[in-house]
C-alpha positions in Angstrom: 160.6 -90.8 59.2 158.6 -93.9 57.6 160.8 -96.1 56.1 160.1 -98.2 53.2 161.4 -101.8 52.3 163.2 -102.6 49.2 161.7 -104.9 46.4 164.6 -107.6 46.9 164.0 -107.0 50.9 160.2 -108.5 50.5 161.2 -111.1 47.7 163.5 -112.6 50.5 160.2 -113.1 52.5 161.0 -111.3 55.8 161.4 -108.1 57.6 165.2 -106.9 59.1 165.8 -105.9 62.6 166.1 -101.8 62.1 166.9 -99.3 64.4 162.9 -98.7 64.1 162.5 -101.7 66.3 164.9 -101.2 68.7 164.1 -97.8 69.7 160.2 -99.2 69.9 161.4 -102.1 72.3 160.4 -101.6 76.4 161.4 -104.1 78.8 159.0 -105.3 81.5 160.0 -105.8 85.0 157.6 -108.6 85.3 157.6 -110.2 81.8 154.0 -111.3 81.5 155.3 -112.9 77.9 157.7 -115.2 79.9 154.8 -116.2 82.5 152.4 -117.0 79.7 154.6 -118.9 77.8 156.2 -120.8 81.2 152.8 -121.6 82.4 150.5 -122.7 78.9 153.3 -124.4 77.4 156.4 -125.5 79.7 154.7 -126.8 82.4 152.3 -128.6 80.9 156.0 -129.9 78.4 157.9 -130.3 81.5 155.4 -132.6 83.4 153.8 -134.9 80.8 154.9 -138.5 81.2 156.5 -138.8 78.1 158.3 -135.2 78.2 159.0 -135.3 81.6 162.2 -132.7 82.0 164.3 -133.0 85.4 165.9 -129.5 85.7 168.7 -129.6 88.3 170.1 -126.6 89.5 174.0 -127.1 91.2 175.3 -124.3 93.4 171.6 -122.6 93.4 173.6 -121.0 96.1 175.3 -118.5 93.8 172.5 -116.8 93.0 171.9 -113.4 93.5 169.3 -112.7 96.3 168.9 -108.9 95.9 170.9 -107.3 92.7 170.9 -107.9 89.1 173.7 -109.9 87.5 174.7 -111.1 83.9 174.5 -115.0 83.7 176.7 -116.5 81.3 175.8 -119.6 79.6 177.3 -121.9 77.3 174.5 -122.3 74.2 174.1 -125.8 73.4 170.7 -125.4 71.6 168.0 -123.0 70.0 166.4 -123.2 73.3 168.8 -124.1 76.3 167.5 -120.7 78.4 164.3 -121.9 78.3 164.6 -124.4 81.3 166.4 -121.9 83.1 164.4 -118.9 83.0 161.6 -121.3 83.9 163.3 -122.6 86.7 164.5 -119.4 87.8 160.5 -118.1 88.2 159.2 -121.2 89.3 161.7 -121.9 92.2 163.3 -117.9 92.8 160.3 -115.7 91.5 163.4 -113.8 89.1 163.4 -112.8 85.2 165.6 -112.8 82.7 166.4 -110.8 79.5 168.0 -112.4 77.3 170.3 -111.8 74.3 169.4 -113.2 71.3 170.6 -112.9 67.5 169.1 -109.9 65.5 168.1 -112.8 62.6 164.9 -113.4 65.3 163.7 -109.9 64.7 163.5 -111.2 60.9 159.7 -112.1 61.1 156.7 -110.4 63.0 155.4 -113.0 64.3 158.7 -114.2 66.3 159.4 -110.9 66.9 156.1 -110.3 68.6 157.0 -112.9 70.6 160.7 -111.8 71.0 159.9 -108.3 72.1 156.9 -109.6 74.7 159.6 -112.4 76.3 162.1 -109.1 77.4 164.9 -110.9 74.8 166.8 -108.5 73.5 168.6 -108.5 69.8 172.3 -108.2 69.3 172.6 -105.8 66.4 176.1 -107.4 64.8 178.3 -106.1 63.1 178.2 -109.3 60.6 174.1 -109.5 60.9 173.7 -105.8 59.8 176.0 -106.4 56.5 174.1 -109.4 55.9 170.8 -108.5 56.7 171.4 -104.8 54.5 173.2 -107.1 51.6 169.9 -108.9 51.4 167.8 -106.2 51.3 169.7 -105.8 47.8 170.8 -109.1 46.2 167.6 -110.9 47.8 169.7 -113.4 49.2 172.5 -113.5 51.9 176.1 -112.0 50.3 178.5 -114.9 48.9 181.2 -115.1 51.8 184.1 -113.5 49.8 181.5 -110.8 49.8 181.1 -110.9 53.1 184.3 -111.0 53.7 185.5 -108.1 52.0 182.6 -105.9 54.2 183.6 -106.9 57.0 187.4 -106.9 57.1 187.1 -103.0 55.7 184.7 -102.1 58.1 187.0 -103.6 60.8 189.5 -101.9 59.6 187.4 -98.0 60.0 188.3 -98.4 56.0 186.5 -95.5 54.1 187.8 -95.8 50.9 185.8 -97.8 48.9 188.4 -98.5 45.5 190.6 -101.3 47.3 186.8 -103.1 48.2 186.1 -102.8 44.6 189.9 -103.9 43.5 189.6 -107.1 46.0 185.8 -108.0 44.5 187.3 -108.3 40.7 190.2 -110.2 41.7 187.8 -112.5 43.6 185.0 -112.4 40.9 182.5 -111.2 43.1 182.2 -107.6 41.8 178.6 -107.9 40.3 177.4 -108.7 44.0 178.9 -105.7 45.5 178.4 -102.7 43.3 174.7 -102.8 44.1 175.3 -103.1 47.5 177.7 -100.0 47.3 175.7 -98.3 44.9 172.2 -98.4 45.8 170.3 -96.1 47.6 167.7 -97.5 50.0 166.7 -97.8 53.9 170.0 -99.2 55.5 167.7 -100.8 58.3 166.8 -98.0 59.3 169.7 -95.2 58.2 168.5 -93.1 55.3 171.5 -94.2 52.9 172.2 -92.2 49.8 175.9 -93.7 48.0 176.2 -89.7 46.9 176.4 -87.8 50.2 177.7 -90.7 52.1 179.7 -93.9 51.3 178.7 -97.5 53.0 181.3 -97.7 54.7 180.6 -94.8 56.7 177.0 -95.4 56.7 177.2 -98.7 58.0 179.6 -97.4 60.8 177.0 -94.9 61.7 174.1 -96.9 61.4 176.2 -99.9 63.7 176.7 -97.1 66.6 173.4 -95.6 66.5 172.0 -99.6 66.8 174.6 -100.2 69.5 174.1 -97.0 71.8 170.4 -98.0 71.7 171.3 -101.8 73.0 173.2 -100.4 75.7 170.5 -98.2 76.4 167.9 -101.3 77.2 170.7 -103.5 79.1 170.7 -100.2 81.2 166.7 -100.2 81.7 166.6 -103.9 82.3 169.3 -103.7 85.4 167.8 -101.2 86.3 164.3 -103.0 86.8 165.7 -105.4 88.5 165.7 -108.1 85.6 169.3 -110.3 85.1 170.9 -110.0 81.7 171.3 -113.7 80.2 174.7 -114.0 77.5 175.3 -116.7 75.4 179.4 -115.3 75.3 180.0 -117.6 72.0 177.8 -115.6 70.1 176.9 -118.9 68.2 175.2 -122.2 69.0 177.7 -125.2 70.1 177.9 -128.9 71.6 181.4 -127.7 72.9 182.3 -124.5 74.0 183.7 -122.1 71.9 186.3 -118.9 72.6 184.0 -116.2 73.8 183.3 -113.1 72.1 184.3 -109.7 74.3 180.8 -107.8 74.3 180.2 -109.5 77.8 182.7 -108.0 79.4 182.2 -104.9 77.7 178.5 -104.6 78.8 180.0 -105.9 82.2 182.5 -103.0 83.0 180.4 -100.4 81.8 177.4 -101.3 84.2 179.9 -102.5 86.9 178.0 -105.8 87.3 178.6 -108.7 88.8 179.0 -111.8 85.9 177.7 -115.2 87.2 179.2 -118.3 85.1 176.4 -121.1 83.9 177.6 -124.5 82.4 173.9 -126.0 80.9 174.5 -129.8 80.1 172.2 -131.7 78.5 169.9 -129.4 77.1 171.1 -130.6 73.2 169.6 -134.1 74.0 166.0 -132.2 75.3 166.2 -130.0 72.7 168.2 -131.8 69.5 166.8 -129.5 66.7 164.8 -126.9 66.1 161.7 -128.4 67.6 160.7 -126.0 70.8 158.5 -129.4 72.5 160.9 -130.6 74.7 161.6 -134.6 74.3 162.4 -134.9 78.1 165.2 -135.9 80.0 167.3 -134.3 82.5 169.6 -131.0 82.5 171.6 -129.5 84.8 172.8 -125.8 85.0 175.7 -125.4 87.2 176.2 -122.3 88.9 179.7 -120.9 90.0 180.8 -118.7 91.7 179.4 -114.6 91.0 182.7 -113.0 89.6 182.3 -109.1 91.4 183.5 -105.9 90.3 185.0 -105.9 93.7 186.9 -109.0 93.5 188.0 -111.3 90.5 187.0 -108.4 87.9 188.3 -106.0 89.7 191.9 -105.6 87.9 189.9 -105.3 84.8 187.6 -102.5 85.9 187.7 -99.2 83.6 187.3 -95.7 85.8 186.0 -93.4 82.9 182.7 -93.2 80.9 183.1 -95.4 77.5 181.0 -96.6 75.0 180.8 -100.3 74.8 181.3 -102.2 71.1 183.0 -99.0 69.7 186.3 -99.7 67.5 187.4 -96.6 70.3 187.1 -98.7 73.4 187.6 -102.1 71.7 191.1 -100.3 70.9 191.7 -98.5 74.3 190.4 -101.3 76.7 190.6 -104.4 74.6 193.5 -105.7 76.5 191.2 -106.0 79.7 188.3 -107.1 77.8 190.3 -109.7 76.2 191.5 -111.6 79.6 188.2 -111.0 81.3 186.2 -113.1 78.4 188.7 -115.9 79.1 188.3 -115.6 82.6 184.6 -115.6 82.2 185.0 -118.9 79.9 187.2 -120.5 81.4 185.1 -120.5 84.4 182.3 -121.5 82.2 183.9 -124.5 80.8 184.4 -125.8 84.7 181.1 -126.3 85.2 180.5 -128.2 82.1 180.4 -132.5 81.4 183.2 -133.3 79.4 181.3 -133.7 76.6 180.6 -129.8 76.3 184.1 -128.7 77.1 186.4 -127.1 74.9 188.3 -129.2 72.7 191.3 -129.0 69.9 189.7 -129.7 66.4 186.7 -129.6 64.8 184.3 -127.3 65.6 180.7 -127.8 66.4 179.5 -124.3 65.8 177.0 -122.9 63.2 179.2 -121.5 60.1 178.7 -119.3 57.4 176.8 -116.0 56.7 173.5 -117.9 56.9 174.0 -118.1 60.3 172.9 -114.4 60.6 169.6 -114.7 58.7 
């Protein structure tokens, strides 16, 4: 079915990540994007005199010589993977894909480039409430908005009158009714308010999205291409409590996870610029954590879906301990000045950090 964008959706200036795109997506085994990119951009970045970037790989030894793994990397920066997927080719001839926030998807051009690069978007649950709110209001929802969507949709809450009851007494009312109300392309989900409510539509349209994601980490193990995670699901100086999808992904393919600590990648890379400024980073690797060994008393012997409330319920007491394994072991390999701390956070905040 051709789907059509909303007024507000082209007012806001870009176009969402739908289900459209994901099911159009095909990973390459050899990424051609990633070569191009690597060699008429980095290198020429990387070896300039007054961009000259030292990329030091500790415990190279860890790498995998002959099976895909999932690396998982602290994110420091917009662009913290790129020194390591270049090192990675230019030293061990092995590709990445990587996962990156659906909010890339959000104009051709860098999606284009996403899609040709084998990175893969993470259809969230908070980027598909604010990308759909935003199709509607023209802007990203206020965060009691937000808010309210996402803590009844957590919940598996269908009943849309206490949503409504909790907007008036927060005075955000006006913002939601259209959002409830309107009928329109839910990224990709035919939504009509009269046949089916948004809460159940966005349920739907948020398993659909995620059985197709699974579907491509599938196809890129199975070319032989590792799976790059950013656990924190957000950019950070200092490491931040990891969000469970890894492990998920992890015991449903039964693949080993490899732990990254990237330091000094923020300083090459200090804003959204992608020309590197130079300097030195270094990506320790630890040790590969196997199905067979450190992950195995959190391994799951039946079929599941990952991200599903079902096996978030039903398994989330292994895929709880394994993400703080997989941190902890993270946070090892990182200079203090990236480890966890108590206090202020360094993360990105608020809704806007979906669009």
């Amino acid at each position: 079915m051709a789907h059509f964008l909303t007024r507000p959706q082209r007012q806001y200036g870009f176009i969402m990540l739908t289900l459209d795109v994901l099911e159009e997506i095909s990973l390459a085994a050899k990424p051609w994007g990633q070569i191009a990119v690597a060699a008429s951009f980095l290198i020429p970045n990387y070896n300039l005199p007054l961009t000259r970037t030292e990329i030091v790989f500790e415990g190279a030894e860890h790498l995998p010589d002959d099976e895909p793994v999932i690396f998982a990397m602290n994110h420091t920066d917009r662009f913290n993977y790129w020194p390591f997927q270049y090192r990675l080719w230019r030293s061990h001839s092995q590709y990445t894909t990587t996962w990156v926030k659906g909010k890339y998807y959000n104009n051709k051009w860098l999606r284009s480039f996403m899609i040709k690069t084998n990175n893969l978007a993470v259809p969230s649950r908070g980027y598909l409430i604010t990308a759909d709110a935003a199709t509607i209001l023209g802007h990203p929802p206020q965060s009691q908005t937000y808010r309210i969507l996402r803590d009844a949709i957590d919940a598996r809450q269908t009943d849309l009158r206490p949503l409504r009851e909790r907007a008036a007494e927060q005075g955000v009312l006006s913002e939601l009714v259209p959002i409830l109300d309107t009928p329109r392309d839910m990224l990709g989900l035919d939504f009509r308010p009269h046949d089916q409510n948004y809460l159940e539509a966005m349920i739907e349209l948020f398993s659909k999205m995620m059985e197709r994601f699974v579907a491509l980490n599938e196809q890129a193990l199975g070319l032989g291409l590792h799976i790059l995670v950013f656990p924190e699901g957000t950019r950070s100086i200092q490491l931040q409590q990891g969000k469970p999808g890894l492990a998920q992904m992890a015991l449903r393919m039964n693949t080993t996870v490899v732990p990254v600590g990237c330091n000094g990648s923020d300083r090459i890379y200090p804003g959204d610029n992608p020309v590197a400024k130079g300097g030195r980073v270094v990506y320790r690797i630890g040790e590969p954590l196997t199905p067979t060994g450190e992950l195995a008393p959190f391994q799951i012997d039946e079929h599941f879906t990952p991200f599903t409330h079902e096996a978030e319920e039903r398994y989330g007491d292994r895929f709880h301990p394994m993400t703080e394994l997989i941190m902890d072991r993270i946070n090892a390999l990182l200079d203090p000045r990236h480890q966890r701390t108590e206090g202020d956070s360094t993360a990105v905040q608020g809704t806007r950090r979906f669009l």
